[in-house]
C-alpha positions as CSV (number, residue, x, y, z in Angstrom):
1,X,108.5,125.8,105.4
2,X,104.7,125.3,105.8
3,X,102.3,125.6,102.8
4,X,101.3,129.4,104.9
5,X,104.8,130.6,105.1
6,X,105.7,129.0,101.5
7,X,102.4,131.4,100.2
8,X,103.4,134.5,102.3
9,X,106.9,133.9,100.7
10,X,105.8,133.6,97.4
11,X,103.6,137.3,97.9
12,X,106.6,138.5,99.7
13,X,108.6,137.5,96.1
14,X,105.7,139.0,93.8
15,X,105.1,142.2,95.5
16,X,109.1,142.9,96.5
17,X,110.4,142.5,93.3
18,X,107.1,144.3,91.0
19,X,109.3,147.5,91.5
20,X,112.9,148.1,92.0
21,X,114.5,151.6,91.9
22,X,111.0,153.2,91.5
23,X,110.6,151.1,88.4
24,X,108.1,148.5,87.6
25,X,109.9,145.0,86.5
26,X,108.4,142.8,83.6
27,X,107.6,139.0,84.7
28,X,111.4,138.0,83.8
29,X,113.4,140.8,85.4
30,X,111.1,139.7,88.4
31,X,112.1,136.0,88.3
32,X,115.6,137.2,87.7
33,X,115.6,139.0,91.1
34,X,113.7,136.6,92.7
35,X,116.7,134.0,91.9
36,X,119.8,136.1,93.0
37,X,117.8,136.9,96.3
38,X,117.9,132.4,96.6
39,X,121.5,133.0,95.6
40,X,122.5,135.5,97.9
41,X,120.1,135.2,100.8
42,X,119.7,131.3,101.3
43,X,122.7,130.0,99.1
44,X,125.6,131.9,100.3
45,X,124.4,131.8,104.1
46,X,124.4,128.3,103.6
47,X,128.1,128.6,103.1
48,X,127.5,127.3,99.5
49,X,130.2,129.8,97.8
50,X,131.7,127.3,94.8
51,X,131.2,129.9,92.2
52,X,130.6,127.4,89.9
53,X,127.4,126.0,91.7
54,X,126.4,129.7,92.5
55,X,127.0,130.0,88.5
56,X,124.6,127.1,87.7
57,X,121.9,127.9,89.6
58,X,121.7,131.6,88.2
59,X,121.8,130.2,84.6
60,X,119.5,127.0,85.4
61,X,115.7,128.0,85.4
62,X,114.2,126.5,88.5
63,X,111.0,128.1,88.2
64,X,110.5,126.0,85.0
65,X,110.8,122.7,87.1
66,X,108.4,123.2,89.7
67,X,104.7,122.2,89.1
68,X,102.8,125.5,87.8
69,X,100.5,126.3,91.0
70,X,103.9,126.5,92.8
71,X,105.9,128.8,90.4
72,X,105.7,131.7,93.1
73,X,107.7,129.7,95.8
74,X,110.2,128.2,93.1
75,X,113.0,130.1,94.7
76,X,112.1,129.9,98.1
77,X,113.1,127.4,100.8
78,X,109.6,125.0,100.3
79,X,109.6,121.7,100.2
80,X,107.6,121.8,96.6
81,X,104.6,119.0,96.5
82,X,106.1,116.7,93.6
83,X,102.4,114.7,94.0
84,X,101.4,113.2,96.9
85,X,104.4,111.8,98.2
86,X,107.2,113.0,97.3
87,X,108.5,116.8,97.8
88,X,111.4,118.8,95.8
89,X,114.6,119.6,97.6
90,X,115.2,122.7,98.7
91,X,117.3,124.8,96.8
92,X,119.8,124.8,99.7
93,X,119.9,121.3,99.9
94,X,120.9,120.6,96.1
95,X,123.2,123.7,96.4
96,X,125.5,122.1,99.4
97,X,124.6,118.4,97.7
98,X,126.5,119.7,94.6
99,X,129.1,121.8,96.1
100,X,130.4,118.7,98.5
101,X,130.5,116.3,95.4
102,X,132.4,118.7,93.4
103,X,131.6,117.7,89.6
104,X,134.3,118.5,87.1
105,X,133.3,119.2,83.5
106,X,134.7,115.8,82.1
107,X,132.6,113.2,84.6
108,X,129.9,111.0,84.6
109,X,126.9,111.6,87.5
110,X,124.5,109.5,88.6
111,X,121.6,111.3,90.4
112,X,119.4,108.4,92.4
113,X,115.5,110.3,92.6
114,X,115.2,112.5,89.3
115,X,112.1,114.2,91.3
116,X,111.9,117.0,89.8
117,X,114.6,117.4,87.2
118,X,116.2,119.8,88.5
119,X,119.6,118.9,90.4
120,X,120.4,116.4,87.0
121,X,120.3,119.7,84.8
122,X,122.3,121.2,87.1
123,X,124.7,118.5,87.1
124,X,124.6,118.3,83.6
125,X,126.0,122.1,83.5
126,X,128.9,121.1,85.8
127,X,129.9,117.7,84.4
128,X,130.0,115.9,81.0
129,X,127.1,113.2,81.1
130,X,124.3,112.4,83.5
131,X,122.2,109.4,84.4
132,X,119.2,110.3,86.5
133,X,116.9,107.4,88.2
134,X,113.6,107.5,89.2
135,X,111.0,104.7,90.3
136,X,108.1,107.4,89.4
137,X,108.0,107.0,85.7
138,X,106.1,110.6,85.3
139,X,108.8,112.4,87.0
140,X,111.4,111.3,84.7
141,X,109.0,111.8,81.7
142,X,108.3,115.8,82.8
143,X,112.0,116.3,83.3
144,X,112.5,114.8,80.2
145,X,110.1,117.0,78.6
146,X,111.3,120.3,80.3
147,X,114.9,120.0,79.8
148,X,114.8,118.9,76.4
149,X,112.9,122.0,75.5
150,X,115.3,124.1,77.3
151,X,118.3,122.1,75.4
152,X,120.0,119.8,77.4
153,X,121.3,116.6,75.0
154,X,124.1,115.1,77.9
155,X,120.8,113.5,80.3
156,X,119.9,110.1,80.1
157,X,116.2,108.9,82.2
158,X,116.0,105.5,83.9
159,X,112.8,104.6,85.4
160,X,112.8,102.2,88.4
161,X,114.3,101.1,91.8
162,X,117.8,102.0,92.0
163,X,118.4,98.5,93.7
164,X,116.8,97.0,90.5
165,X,118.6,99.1,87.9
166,X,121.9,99.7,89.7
167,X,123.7,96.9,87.3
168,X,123.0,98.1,84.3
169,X,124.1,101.6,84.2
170,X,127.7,101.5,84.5
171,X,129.9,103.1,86.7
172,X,130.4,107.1,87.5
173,X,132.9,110.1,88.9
174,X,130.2,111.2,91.1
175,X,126.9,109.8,92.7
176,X,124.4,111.6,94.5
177,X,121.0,109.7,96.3
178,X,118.2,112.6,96.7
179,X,116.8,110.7,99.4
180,X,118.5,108.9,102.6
181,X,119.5,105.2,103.8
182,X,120.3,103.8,107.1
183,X,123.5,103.1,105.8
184,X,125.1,102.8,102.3
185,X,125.3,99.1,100.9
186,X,128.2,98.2,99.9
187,X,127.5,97.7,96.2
188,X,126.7,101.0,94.8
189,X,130.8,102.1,95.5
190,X,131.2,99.2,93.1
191,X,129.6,102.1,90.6
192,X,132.2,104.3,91.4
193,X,135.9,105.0,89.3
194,X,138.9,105.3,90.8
195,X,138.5,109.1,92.6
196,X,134.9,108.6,92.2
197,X,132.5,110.0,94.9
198,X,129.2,109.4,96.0
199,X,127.2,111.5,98.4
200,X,124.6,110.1,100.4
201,X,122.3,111.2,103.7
202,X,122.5,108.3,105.9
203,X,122.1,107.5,109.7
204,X,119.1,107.0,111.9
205,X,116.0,109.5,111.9
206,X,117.3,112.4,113.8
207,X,121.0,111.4,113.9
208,X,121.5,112.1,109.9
209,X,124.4,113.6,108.2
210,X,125.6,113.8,104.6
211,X,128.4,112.4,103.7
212,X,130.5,112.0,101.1
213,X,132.1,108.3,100.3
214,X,135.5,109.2,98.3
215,X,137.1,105.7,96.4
216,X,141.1,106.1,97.0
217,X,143.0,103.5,95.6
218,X,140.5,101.0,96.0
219,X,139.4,101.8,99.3
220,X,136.1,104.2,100.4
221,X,136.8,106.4,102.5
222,X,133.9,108.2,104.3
223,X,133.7,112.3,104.6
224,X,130.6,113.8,106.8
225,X,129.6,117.1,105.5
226,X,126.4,118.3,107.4
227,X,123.8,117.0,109.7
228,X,120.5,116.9,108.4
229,X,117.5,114.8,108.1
230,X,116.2,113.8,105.0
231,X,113.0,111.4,103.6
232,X,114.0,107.3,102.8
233,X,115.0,106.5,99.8
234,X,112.0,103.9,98.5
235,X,112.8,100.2,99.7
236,X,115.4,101.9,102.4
237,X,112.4,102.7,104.7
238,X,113.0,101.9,108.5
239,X,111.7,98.8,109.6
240,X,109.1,98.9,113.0
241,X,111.1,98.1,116.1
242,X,108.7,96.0,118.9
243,X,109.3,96.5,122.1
244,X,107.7,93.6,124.6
């Protein structure tokens, strides 16, 4: 959504939801409505209906992990400025990202691109423990900040590059990369237990899909879930083709 349409959604959320009934709302019935309209009007006609994700993010205060001057579009489908760079996922993406990898309450997550906090305290709600990685030491230190405020003890912060840190952390149920790769290396389903998934947006710009890698008695076995195009992951950039 361009920074026009993300403003005129962001009136559209202030000034629709000031009265309802013929009654004026107070700032947090307003962000309260503002979230079920995300649920019901870009969530569910995403076909995200796991009640459980729908669940988490009515509970889960998005609003709270956007940067301040974008608090008005925190519900809407903007991609949200993280700084320069990097941009927050919309809520339809993490809502389809977390439906397809289907966390039960006893796993372990890994989330590859804390960004902005967000989809790891979601996960956290759905699973037992989470690991979230980020090369952008600030983002992992906000996140930190805001979800230890909001009381979330089962979220552990790693900065760096996933291909640097990827040894160290173990292995997981489920795996999700916030950004894409050409293809998956092999060594990150290493990371994954037996029944363990990983979900990943891979392909070639304008040919991506997400896809779910599922470990089956030892073997990966590969999933697509929807075609959609999605930023590199840092260090999985595209390298120039020459043509003589």
């Amino acid at each position: 959504m361009s920074g026009l349409l993300g403003y005129l959604f962001g009136y559209w959320i202030r000034n629709k939801t000031f009265w309802k009934g013929g009654k004026m709302l107070d700032n947090e019935q307003k962000i309260q409505q503002a979230r079920t309209n995300m649920i019901q009007q870009m969530l569910r006609p995403w076909n995200i209906l796991n009640q459980r994700v729908l669940d988490v993010f009515d509970v889960v205060s998005r609003d709270q992990f956007v940067p301040k001057e974008y608090e008005a579009v925190a519900f809407s489908e903007s991609r949200i400025p993280l700084n320069e760079t990097h941009l927050m996922l919309p809520p339809v993406f993490e809502g389809r990202f977390l439906q397809e990898i289907a966390i039960q309450d006893h796993e372990r997550v890994l989330i590859v691109g804390t960004g902005s906090g967000f989809l790891a305290a979601c996960a956290s709600r759905l699973g037992n423990e989470v690991v979230t990685v980020d090369m952008v030491e600030r983002f992992n230190v906000n996140a930190e900040a805001i979800t230890r405020e909001l009381g979330y003890s089962n979220i552990e912060y790693k900065t760096g590059k996933i291909q640097d840190v990827y040894q160290e952390l173990g292995t997981f149920d489920a795996i999700i990369f916030t950004a894409s790769m050409g293809e998956v290396p092999a060594e990150y389903f290493e990371l994954l237990n037996e029944k363990g998934r990983l979900l990943a947006v891979a392909g070639k710009p304008n040919a991506m899909s997400a896809t779910v890698f599922s470990k089956i008695a030892g073997q990966i076995r590969n999933t697509p879930v929807f075609e959609r195009d999605l930023e590199r992951l840092v260090g999985f950039e595209d390298k120039a083709e020459f043509v003589f």
